[in-house]
N, C-alpha and C positions, 0 to 999 in steps of 0.2 A: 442518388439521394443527396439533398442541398446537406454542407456540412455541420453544419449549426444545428438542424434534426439529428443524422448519423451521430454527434459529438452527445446530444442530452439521451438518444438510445441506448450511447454506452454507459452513461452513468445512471440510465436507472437499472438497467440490467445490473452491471455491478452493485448496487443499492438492492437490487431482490438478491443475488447472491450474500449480502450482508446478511438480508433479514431471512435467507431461508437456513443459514444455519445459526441455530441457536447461542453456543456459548457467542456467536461475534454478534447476534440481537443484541444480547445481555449488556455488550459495550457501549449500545446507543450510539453506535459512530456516525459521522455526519457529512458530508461529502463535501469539500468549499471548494475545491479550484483545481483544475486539472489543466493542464495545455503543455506546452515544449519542453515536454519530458519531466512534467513536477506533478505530483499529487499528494493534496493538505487533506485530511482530517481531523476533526474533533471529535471526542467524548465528554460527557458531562462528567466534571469530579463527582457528581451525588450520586451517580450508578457505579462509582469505579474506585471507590472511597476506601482505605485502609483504617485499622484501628488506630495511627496516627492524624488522622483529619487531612491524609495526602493521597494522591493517587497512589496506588494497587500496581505493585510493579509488573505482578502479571497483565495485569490491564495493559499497561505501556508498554508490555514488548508485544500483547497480543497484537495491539492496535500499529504500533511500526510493521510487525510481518503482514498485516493487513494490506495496510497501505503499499509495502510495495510489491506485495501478490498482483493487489490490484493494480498497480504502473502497468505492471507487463501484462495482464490479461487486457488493459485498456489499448496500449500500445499496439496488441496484434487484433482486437477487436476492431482498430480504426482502420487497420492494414487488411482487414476481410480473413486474417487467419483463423481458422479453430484449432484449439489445443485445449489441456488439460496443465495447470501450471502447476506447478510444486513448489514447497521451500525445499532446500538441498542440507544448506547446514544454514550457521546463524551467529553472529554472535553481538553481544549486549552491554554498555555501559551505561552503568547509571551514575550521573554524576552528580543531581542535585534535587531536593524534591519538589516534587510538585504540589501546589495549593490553588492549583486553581484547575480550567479544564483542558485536558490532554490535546494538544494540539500537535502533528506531526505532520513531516513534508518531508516524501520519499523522491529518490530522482536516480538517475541510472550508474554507476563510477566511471563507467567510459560512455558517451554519450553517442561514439559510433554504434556499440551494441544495440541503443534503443532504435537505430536507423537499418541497423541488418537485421534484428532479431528477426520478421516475418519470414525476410529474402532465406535464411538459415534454416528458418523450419520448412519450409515449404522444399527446397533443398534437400534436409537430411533427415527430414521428420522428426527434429528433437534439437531445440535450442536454449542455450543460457546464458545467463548476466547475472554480474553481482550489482547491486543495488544500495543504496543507504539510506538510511531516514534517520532526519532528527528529533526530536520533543522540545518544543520552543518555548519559551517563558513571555507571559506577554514583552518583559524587556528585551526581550532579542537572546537572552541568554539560552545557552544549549544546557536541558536537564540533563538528556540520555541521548546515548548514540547505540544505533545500528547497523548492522554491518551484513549483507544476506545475499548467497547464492541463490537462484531458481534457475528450474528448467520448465521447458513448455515439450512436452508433447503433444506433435499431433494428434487430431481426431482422425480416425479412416469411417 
C-alpha cells in the first residue's frame, strides 16, 4: 500500500474511534498533524467551555490522554501491529488557562520506545511507553502538561 494512502487510513480510523465513542465526540477533537512521532489535536473552546469562559479541565486532560492513546495506536497501525492500547496511570499539570481552543501535541519520552514498540509486542504480546503531551497557547506558551504510561496488548 503507497504510504501516503496507509498514513490518511490510519487517521481516519483513529477519527472513527474518536467519533464511535461518545464522551470523546462530545470533545469535537480534530486531527492536524501526525508524522515522526508527534500528534496535534484540537477542540473547539465552545464544546469544552467552563463556567469561567475557559476550557474544561476535564476536557484538557481528556483530549492529552486522547492524543497520545492515539500516537501509539497510530505508531503500531503504521508498523501493521494490532493490539488493544490502554492508559496505565497519568498524571496532569495545569498550569495556565485556556481562552481559546485546545490544541495539544503528544510525542513519546524516549523516542527509541516509538521505534521498538511493534518489534516488543509482536515479541512479548504486551508493550509500553510513557508518552507526553502539551496544551499550546497560540503564543507558544505551555497551559498544561501531561505525563502518561500505556500499554498495547496484543490482539490473538
Amino acid at each position: 500500500m503507497d504510504a501516503l494512502v496507509k498514513h490518511a487510513s490510519a487517521l481516519a480510523e483513529l477519527n472513527g474511534h474518536f467519533l464511535g465513542m461518545p464522551p470523546v465526540a462530545a470533545l469535537q477533537p480534530e486531527i492536524l498533524e501526525w508524522h515522526d512521532g508527534l500528534l496535534r489535536l484540537r477542540a473547539p473552546l465552545a464544546a469544552n467551555v467552563n463556567d469561567k469562559g475557559c476550557a474544561f479541565g476535564g476536557s484538557m486532560v481528556s483530549l492529552m490522554t486522547i492524543a497520545a492513546w492515539g500516537l501509539v495506536s497510530l505508531v503500531l497501525a503504521d508498523a501493521g501491529a494490532s493490539a488493544e492500547v490502554y492508559v496505565a496511570d497519568s498524571q496532569v499539570r495545569y498550569l495556565k488557562p485556556v481562552f481559546q481552543d485546545i490544541e495539544v501535541e503528544a510525542k513519546f519520552d524516549d523516542d527509541g520506545d516509538r521505534l521498538t514498540l511493534a518489534e516488543t509486542l509482536t515479541r512479548q504480546g504486551r508493550a509500553g511507553a510513557r508518552l507526553r503531551v502539551r496544551t499550546l497557547l497560540v503564543d507558544g506558551a505551555v497551559a498544561a502538561t501531561f505525563s502518561g504510561r500505556f500499554v498495547a496488548i496484543g490482539k490473538s
